[in-house]
C-alpha positions, 0 to 999 in steps of 0.5 A: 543857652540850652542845655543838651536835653535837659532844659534851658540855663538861667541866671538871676543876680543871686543863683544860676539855676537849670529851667527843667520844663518837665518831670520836677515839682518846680521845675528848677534845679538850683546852683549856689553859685553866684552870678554877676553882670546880669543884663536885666533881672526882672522884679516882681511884687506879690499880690496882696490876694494871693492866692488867686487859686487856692486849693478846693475842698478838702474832699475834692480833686484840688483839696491838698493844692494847686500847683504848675499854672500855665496861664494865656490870654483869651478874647475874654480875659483868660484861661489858667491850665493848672495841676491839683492833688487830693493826696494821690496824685496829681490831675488836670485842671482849668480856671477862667477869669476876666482880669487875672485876678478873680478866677472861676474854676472850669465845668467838669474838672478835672479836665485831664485825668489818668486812665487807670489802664495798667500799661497806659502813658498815663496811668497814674497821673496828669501834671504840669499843663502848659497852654497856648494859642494859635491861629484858633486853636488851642494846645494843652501839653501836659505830663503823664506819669505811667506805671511804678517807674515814675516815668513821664510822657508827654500829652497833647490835648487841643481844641477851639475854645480854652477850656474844652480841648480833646486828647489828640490821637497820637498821644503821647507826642513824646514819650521816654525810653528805656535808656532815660531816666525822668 
């Protein structure tokens, strides 16, 4: 069920917890409470090679970590839209790979970067990509953090092929205002 304008409830046999889609580190908000009579609880094993996508080199855009993928199906295996941080901040960037295991970063990251224009949706930082594809076209929302107020808006970059996608005109497609709080 959602929740009004915060995000969606969860539940797990263990805790309950709110899916906060934009604006947390992780995403979740967590709640002591336990849950019972979960119809289905999903169970998963971790990867003996994890990382898949470990943080660059110490000097690089990614050097302190790599955070928030969004990962989707290509015609040639797939592409992952990720948030890296080098100390500062954070930025946007892509991965590819054939089987989801064995991931080449994309030409060019970070793809999504902050402007630095005092005043601008996005002048400190570029976070929390979430990608998908339809009828052709590729979508890439992502969060953009705006001034001292730690504020977040909403980007929207698309394009034809998964890892070469353009800042729509329009941007931000949502944009916070004063009464909120991020």
């Amino acid at each position: 069920t959602a929740t009004a304008e915060l995000g969606i409830e969860v539940a797990t046999a263990e805790t309950s917890f709110e899916l906060r889609p934009f604006g947390w580190t992780d995403g979740f908000i967590r709640d002591d409470t336990p849950v019972v009579d979960v119809p289905w609880t999903p169970e998963f094993s971790r990867y003996q090679a994890d990382p898949v996508l470990p943080p660059g080199p110490e000097w690089s855009w990614s050097g302190l970590g790599t955070i928030v993928p969004s990962v989707a199906q290509t015609d040639d295996g797939w592409v992952m839209w990720y948030a890296g941080t080098s100390a500062v901040d954070y930025v946007v960037g892509a991965a590819t790979s054939p089987d989801g295991v064995i991931w080449t970063e994309a030409p060019g990251n970070p793809l999504l970067n902050p402007d630095g224009i005092e005043g601008s949706w996005l002048r400190y930082s570029t976070n929390s990509p979430m990608v998908i594809e339809h009828d052709g076209t590729w979508y890439v929302y992502y969060t953009g953090r705006m001034e001292e107020t730690g504020n977040l808006n909403i980007g929207l970059a698309t394009g034809s092929d998964p890892t070469h996608v353009r800042d729509v005109p329009e941007n931000p497609v949502f944009t916070w205002t004063q009464e909120e709080e991020s």
